[in-house]
C-alpha positions in Angstrom: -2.4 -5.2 8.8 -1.0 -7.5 11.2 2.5 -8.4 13.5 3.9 -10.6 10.6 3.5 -7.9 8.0 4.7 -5.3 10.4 8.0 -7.8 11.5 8.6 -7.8 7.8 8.6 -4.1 7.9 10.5 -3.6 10.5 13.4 -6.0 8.9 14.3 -3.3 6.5 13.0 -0.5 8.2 16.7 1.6 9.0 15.2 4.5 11.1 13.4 4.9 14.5 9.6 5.5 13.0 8.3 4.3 9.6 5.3 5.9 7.7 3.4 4.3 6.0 -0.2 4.2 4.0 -2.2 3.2 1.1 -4.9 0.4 2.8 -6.8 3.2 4.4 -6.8 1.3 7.8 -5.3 2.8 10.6 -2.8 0.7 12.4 0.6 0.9 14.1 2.9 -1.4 15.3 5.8 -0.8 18.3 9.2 -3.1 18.1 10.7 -3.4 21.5 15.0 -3.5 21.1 15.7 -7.1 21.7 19.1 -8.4 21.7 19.9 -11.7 20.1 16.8 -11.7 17.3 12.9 -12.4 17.9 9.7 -10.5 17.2 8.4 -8.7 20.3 6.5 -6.4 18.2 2.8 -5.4 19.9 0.0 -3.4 17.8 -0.5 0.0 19.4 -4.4 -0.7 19.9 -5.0 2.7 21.6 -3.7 3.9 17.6 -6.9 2.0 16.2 -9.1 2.1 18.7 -10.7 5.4 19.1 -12.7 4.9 15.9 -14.8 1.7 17.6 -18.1 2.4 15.9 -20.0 0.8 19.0 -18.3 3.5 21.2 -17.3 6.6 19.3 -19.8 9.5 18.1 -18.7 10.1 14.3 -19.5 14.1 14.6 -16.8 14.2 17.7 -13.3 14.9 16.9 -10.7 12.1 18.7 -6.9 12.2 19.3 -4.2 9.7 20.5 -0.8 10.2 21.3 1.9 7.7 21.1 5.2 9.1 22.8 7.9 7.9 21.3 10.1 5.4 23.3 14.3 5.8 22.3 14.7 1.9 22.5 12.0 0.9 20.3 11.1 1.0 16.6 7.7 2.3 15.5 5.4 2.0 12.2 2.5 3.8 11.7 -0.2 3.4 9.3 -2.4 6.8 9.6 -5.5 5.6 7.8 -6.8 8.0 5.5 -8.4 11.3 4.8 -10.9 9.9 2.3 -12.4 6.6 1.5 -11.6 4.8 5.0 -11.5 1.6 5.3 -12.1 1.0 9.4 -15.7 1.4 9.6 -15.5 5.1 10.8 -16.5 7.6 8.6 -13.7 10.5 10.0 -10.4 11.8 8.4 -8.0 9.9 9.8 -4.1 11.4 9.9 -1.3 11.8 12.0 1.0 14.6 12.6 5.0 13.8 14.1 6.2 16.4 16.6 9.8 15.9 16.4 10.5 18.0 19.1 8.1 16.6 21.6 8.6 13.0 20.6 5.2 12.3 19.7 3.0 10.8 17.0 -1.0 12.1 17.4 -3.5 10.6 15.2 -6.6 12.7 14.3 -10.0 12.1 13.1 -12.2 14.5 12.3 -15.8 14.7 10.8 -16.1 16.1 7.6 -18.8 17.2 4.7 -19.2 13.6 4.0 -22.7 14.8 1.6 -20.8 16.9 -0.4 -17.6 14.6 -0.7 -20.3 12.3 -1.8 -22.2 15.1 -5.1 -18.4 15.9 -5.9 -17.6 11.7 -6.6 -20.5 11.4 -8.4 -20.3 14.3 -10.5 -16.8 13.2 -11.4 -18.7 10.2 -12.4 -16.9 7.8 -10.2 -18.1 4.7 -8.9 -21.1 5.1 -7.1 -20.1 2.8 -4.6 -17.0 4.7 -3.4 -19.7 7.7 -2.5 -21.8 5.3 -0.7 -19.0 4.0 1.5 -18.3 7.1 2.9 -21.2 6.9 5.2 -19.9 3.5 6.8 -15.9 3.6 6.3 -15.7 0.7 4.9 
């Protein structure tokens, strides 16, 4: 969520880019090489910030690219396809392209009325339907 949990991360993180999920917030975090110890780690804001609910029109599909840099360390959190927790109702995911060197994020609209029926007829909590319209 933050530059201390990432630095944490990043202390036994062994390879270039870390994935990583589960809170269902978007987030990612870029470690610059530095040579004799220190932090200098920076939150990617581009990463989070397409889904600004002031600014962004949930039926419109977004994308951002981070390319990725051969003397830095990167960890991406992708978000989520269901039950967000950013305050945008989207899919949120991420695709690597290996080849090109690049992480995208996506976020998409989706049914979010029917996700909603299909929770409660499974007779889930009623509240994880009604979050759907808010991400959050």
């Amino acid at each position: 969520f933050d530059t201390h949990h990432a630095q944490d991360n990043f202390n036994y993180q062994y390879t270039q880019i870390g994935f990583c999920g589960h809170s269902h917030y978007p987030i990612a975090f870029e470690k610059k090489n530095v040579l004799f110890g220190g932090k200098n780690i920076e939150e990617l804001i581009e990463w989070r910030s397409i889904s600004l609910p002031e600014s962004t029109d949930f039926n419109a599909e977004a994308s951002v690219t981070i390319e990725i840099k051969p003397d830095r360390k990167y960890l991406f959190n992708v978000g989520s396809i269901g039950q967000p927790r950013n305050h945008d109702p989207r899919s949120s995911f991420a695709v690597y392209d290996t080849e090109a060197g690049k992480v995208t994020r996506y976020c998409l609209p989706y049914d979010i009325i029917s996700a909603q029926e299909k929770i409660l007829k499974a007779g889930l909590p009623k509240r994880l339907a009604e979050r759907l319209v808010t991400g959050s």
